[in-house]
N, C-alpha and C positions, 0 to 999 in steps of 0.2 A: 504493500500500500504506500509507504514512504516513496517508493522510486516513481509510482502512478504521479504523487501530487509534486515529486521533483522533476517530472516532466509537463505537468498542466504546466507550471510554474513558468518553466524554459520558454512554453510555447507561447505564454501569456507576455512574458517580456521580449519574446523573439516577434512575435505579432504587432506589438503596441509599436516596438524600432521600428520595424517592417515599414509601419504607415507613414513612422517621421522620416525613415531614410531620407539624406538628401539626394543619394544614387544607390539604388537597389542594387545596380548589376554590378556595381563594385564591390559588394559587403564581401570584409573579408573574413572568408569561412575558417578559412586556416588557422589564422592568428586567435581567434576566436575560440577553435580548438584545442588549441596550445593553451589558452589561457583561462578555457574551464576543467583542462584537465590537469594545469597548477591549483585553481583552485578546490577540486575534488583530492588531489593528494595532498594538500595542506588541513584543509577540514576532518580529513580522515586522522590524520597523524596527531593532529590538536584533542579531536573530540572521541576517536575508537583506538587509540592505543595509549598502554598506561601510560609510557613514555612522554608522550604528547599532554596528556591528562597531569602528569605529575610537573612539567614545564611552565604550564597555563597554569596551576596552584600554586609553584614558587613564584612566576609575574606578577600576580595578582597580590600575591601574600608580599613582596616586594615594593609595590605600588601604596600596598597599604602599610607598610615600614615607613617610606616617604610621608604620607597623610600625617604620621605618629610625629616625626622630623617636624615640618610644618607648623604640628599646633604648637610647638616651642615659642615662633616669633608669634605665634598669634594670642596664644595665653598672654605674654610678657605687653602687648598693646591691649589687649582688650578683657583681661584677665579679672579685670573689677569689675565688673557687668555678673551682676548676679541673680541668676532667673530660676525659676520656680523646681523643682524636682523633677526629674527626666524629661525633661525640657530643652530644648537644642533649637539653635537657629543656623539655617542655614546658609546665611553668608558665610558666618564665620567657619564653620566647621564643613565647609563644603567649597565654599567661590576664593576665601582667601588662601588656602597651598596654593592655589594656582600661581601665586607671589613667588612663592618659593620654588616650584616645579620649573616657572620659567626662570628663574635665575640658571639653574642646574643647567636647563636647556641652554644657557649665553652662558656657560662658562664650557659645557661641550664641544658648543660653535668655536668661541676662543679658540681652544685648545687643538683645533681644528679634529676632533675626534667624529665629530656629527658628519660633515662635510667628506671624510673619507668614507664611512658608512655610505652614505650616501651616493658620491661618487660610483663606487665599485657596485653596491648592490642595481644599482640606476646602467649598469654597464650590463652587468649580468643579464640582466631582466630584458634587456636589447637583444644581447646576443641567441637569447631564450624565446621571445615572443617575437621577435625584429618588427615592435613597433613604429620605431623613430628613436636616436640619442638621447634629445632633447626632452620628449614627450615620457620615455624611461625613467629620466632623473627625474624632471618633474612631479611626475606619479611617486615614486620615493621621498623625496624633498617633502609635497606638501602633507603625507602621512606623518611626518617628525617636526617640520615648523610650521605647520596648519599655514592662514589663509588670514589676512590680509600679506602678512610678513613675508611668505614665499614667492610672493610676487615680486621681488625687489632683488633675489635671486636672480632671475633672467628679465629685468627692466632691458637692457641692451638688445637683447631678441628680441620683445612682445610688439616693438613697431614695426619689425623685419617677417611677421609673421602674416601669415594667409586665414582668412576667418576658418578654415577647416582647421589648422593646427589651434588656434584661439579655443577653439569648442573643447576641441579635448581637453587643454591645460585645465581652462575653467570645469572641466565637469571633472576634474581629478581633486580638482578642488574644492568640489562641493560633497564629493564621496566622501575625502577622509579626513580624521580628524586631525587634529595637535598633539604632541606629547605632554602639554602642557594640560593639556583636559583631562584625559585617560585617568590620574588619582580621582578626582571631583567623579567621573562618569563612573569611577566602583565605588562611590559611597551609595548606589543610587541601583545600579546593573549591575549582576555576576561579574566579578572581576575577568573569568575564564570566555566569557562572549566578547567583552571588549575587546579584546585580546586577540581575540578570531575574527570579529570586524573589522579590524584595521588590515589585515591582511586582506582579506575577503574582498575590503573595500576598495583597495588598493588596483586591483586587477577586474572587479565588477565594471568601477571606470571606465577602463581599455576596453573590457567586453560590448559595453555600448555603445563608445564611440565609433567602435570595426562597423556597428550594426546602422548608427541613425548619422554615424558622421564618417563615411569610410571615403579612406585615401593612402596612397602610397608614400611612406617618408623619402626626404631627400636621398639620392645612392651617397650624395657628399655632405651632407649634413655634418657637421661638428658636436658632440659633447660639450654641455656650459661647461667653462673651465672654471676651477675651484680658484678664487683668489688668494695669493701668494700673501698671505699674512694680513694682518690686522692694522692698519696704523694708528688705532686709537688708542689709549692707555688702560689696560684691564677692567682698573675700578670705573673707570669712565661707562664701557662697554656694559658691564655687571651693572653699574645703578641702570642704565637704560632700559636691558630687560625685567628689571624688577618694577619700574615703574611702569612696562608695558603689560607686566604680568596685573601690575593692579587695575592698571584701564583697563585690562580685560573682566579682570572679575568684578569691576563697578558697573561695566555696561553690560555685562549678561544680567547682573543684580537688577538693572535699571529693565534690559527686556524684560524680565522674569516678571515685574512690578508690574509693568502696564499690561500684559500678556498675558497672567492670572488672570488679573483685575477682569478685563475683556470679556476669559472666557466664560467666568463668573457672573458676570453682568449678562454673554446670552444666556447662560443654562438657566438664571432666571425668570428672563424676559421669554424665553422661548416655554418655560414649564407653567407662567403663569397663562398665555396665548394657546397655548398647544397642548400643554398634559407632559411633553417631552425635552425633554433637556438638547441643548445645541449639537450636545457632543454625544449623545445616544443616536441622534437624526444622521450625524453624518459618520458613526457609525456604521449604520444601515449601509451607507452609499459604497465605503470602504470593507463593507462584509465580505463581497464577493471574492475581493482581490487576497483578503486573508484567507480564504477558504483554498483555492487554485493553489496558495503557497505552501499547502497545507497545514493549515491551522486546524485546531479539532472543532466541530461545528459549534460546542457548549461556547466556546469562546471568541468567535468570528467578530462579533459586533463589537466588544468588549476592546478588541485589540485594531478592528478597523477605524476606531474611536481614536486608540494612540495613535495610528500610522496620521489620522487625520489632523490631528490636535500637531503632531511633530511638522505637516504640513504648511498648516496655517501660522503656528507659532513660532516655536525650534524647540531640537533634542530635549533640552534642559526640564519646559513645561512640562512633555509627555513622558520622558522618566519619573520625573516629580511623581506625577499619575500612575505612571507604572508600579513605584514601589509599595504605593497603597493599595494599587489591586491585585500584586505579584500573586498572594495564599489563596486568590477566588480561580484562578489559572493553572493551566496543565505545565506540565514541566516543556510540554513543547511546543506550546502558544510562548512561554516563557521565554526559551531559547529564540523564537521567531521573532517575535518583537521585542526581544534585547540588541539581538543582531541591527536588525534594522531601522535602529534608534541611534544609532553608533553613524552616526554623518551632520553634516552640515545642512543637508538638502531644504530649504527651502527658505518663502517668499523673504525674508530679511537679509539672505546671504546671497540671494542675488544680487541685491542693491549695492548689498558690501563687496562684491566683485566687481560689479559694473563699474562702484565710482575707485577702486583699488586699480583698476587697468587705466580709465580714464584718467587716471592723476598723470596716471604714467606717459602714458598717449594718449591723445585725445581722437584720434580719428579708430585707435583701436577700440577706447572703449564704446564709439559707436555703434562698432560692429557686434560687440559684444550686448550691449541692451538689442541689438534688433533680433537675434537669438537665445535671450536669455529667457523666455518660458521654456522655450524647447531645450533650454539647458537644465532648466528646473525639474523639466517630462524625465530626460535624460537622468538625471543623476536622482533620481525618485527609483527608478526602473532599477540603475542599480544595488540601491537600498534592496528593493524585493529582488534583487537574486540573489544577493548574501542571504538574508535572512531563509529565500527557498531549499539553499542548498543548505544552511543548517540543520533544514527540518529532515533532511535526510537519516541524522545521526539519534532520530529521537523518536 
């Protein structure tokens, strides 16, 4: 039965590309091949062997070593703040490591330890799927320094690029996440899906760009070259990401604020009008697509609610939700819609791409908003094929 609804799944995001193709007769099947049969032996090895099982329990169990790190700076600032018995808020014990996790991240970068990683794996992953150099790293890159940031990596390319390369950078970057998130995303998700999402994500990407955006990389194409040192003075670079690290956790704090608030204000408005709450209705609409993924049917609506709520909001709101409804769910609804919570994908991250290219280039980021639903369609679709292919192990 699992393989049945890992084929609905296939056919469901193999159909919906089909329609966006920008050229049908190009899609390429090969690469496409290559890169669901990396992620069939990656998911297997993570989630059906102990091996795999025992790797994903020390990341996780490591990630939340870090979390422990963390609440050091954060107790010592906010440690007089005295709230009631098993009582927690979630900035602090959730949005602020991110402070600390990016610094980690800029002293990586420093040390230039990220950037070799990177490099080589981004090399690999060319010589293995022959996507493109460029399109390689990048897919790498923005799995470890997420999105605005990684754009600033290959500023010097992105005016030199063709809206077909554009599509895919941006839809790699809307699949995966930051390393800087991944603590915050296991206070909330199985540490062991996060884990698998990033990978998953990583190459789900490429699998739909072959599909709704297919084209042939350069034969002479170049690899972004890693720059040869740093010229700024360490603590310089170090306060930078620390304070990048905290704009970050004040403006998810700030989404999180207006973005509740919202959906709060329909489930209201909609249950005093209607009997039905916002997030139950479109539920209903996102049932379908949780079913095809295989979801178990007790939990379709349930979890077509999160895919929707991750849609219209981001990640953050619909884990929120998720950890409150995790005990009413099967272990592989559970699995499905942890996976598929693990991205960037939607309406606010497009905006943040569009004006992140834009700043860059202005005629690029034109091109980028006149395709940026279809990037949104795009990097949604790869959400549901991680998630489909997790439901295989379950």
């Amino acid at each position: 039965m699992n393989v049945i609804f890992l084929l609905t799944g296939l056919a469901f995001v193999f159909a919906v590309g089909w329609f966006m193709s920008s050229d049908r007769k190009k899609i390429r099947f090969k690469n496409i091949g290559i890169l669901f049969s990396l992620q069939i032996m990656i998911s297997f090895l993570c989630l059906n062997t102990s091996g795999g099982i025992y790797a994903l329990t020390e990341i996780s169990s490591f990630f939340s070593w870090l979390m422990a790190q963390a609440s050091g700076g954060v107790d010592f600032v906010f440690g007089g703040f005295v709230l009631k018995e098993g009582a927690a808020v979630f900035f602090f014990i959730v949005l602020m490591p991110i402070v600390f996790i990016s610094a980690l991240v800029g002293i990586l970068n420093y040390t230039k330890i990220l950037p070799f990683i990177i490099h080589w794996t981004g090399w690999v992953l060319n010589k293995v799927a022959r996507m493109g150099e460029l399109e390689s790293y990048f897919a790498i890159s923005t799995a470890i320094l997420g999105q605005p940031e990684v754009f600033l990596t290959v500023k010097e390319q992105i005016p030199k690029l063709t809206e077909q390369r554009l599509y895919t950078i941006c839809a790699s970057a809307m699949s995966a996440v930051s390393a800087a998130m991944l603590a915050s995303y296991m206070k909330m998700v199985p540490g062991q899906y996060v884990v698998v999402a990033v990978f998953l994500n990583v190459l789900s990407a490429l699998i739909i760009s072959c599909i709704v955006n297919p084209y042939e990389p350069e034969a002479d194409d170049e690899l972004v070259k890693i720059p040869k040192g740093n010229k700024d003075p360490f603590f310089q670079v170090l306060g930078t990401y620390i304070l990048d690290g905290f704009k970050l956790a004040v403006t998810v704090g700030a989404m999180l604020i207006g973005f509740v608030s919202l959906v709060t204000f329909l489930n209201s408005s909609f249950d005093a009008f209607f009997g039905m709450t916002f997030t139950t209705l479109i539920g209903y609409v996102f049932a379908p697509i949780a079913f095809v993924m295989g979801v178990p049917g007790q939990d379709i609506v349930q979890v077509g609610s999160l895919m929707a709520t991750k849609l219209i909001t981001n990640e953050f709101v619909a884990m929120g939700t998720l950890h409150e409804l995790a005990s009413n769910l099967t272990l592989k609804a559970n699995a499905i819609i942890s996976v598929y919570l693990v991205s960037f994908a939607n309406f606010g991250t497009v905006g943040i791409i569009t004006g992140s290219i834009k700043a860059i280039n202005e005629k690029s980021g034109f091109h980028v908003a006149k395709f940026s639903m279809k990037l949104l369609a795009g990097a949604t679709l790869a959400s549901i094929l991680s998630g489909t292919i997790v439901g295989l192990y379950f």
